[in-house]
SEDREN-344407 format. One record per residue (C-alpha): y, z, x; residue in three letters. Coordinates in steps of 0.25 Angstrom, whole numbers, plus 5000, padded with zeros to 4 digits. Example, Ala and Ser with C-alpha at 12.3 -4.5 7.8 and 13.67 -1.06 7.14 Angstrom:
<sites>
498250315049ala/499650295055ser/
</sites>
This chain:
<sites>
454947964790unk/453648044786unk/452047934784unk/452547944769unk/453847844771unk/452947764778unk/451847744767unk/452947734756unk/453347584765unk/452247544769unk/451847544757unk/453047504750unk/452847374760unk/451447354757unk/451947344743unk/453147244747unk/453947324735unk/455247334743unk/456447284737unk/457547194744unk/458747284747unk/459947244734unk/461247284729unk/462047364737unk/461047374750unk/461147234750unk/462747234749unk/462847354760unk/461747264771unk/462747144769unk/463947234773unk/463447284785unk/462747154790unk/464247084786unk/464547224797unk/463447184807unk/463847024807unk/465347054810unk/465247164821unk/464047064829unk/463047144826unk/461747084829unk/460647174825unk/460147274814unk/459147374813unk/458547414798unk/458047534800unk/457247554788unk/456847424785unk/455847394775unk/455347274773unk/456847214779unk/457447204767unk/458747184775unk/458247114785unk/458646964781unk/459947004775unk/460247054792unk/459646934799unk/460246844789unk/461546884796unk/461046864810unk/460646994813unk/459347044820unk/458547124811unk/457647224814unk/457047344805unk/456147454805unk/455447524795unk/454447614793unk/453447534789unk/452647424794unk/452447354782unk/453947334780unk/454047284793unk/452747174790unk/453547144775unk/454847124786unk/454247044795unk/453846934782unk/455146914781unk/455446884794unk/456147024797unk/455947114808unk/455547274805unk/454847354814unk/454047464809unk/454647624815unk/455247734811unk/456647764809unk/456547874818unk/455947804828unk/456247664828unk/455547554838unk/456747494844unk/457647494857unk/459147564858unk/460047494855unk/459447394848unk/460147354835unk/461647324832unk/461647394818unk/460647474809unk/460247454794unk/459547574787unk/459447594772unk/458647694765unk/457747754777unk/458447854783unk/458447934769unk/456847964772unk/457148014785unk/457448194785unk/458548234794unk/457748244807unk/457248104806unk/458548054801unk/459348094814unk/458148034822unk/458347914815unk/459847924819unk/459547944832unk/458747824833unk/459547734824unk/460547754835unk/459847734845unk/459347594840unk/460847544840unk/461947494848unk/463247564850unk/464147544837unk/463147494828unk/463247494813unk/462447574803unk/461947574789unk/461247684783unk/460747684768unk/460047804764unk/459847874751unk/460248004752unk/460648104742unk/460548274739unk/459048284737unk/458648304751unk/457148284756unk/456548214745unk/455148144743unk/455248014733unk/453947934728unk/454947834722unk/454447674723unk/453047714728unk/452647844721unk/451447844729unk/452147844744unk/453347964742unk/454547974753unk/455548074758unk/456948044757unk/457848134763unk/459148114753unk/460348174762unk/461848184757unk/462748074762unk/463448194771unk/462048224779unk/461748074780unk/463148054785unk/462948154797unk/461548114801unk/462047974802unk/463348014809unk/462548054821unk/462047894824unk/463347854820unk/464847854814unk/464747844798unk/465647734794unk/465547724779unk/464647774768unk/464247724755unk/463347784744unk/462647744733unk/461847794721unk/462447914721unk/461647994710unk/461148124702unk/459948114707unk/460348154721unk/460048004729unk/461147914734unk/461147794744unk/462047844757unk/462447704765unk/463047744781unk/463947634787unk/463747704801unk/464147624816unk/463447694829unk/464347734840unk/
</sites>
């Protein structure tokens, strides 16, 4: 991720303008923490956290949570409530092999380009234990490389908006895509790609 995604959240943190993860986000992370509970699993890494919007909803169904996120001051807003988010990149995250039973990632890997993303992918796997499960939200779409200054005009970001086909194969090399859902198909080219993915 390039300084910019960084000022736009430490910002957006400084700001505490982050809004609690609703409607389908919230009915998706219920389906695969219902997943989590009944295979055993007993840990999950978000790997874009934010503040930990998700956080509460995962330990209040007995798993250990732990994020990461860009910014330290989401990590500072997590800690006030409790949750645990480490500051780091995506691309290089501060943990062990092997770490975590499962991954959580919505809407970070969509400001990644192709060359970080299969870094990312590389590292995503290597955080996790044989035969974990994953669950990718990203938006993606056919506008390619874009720059955005929506929610805070002053701190723009990239997005890289890929089709679902190009998602699907960068994400095939970390692991075997089990379903896909998509959302908000549009006109003006964005759409919300969600990868049920399980490691080998």
């Amino acid at each position: 991720m390039t300084p910019e995604h960084r000022s736009f959240y430490e910002e957006e943190a400084r700001r505490r303008t982050r809004t609690p993860p609703a409607g389908f986000r919230v009915a998706i992370r219920s389906a695969f923490i219902a997943t989590l509970v009944e295979q055993g699993s007993r840990s999950v890494v978000d790997l874009g956290a934010g503040p930990g919007g998700d956080g509460a909803a995962f330990a209040a169904a007995g798993l250990r949570y732990v994020g990461l996120d860009l910014a330290v001051g989401n990590a500072g807003l997590a800690r006030e409530a409790g949750l645990t988010v480490v500051p780091g990149s995506l691309t290089a995250p501060p943990f062990r092999a092997g770490s975590f039973d499962a991954s959580w990632s919505m809407s970070t890997l969509m400001h990644l380009d192709e060359a970080e993303t299969l870094v990312a992918v590389n590292e995503i796997g290597r955080l996790l234990r044989p035969g974990a499960p994953l669950l990718v939200g990203l938006w993606g779409g056919t506008l390619g490389d874009i720059v955005s200054t929506f929610v805070i005009p002053e701190h723009p970001r990239r997005f890289c908006l890929r089709e679902l086909d190009h998602n699907r194969e960068l994400l095939g090399t970390l692991a075997r895509v089990e379903r896909i859902e998509r959302r908000g198909a549009g006109p003006d080219g964005w759409e919300y790609q969600v990868l049920h993915l399980r490691g080998g």
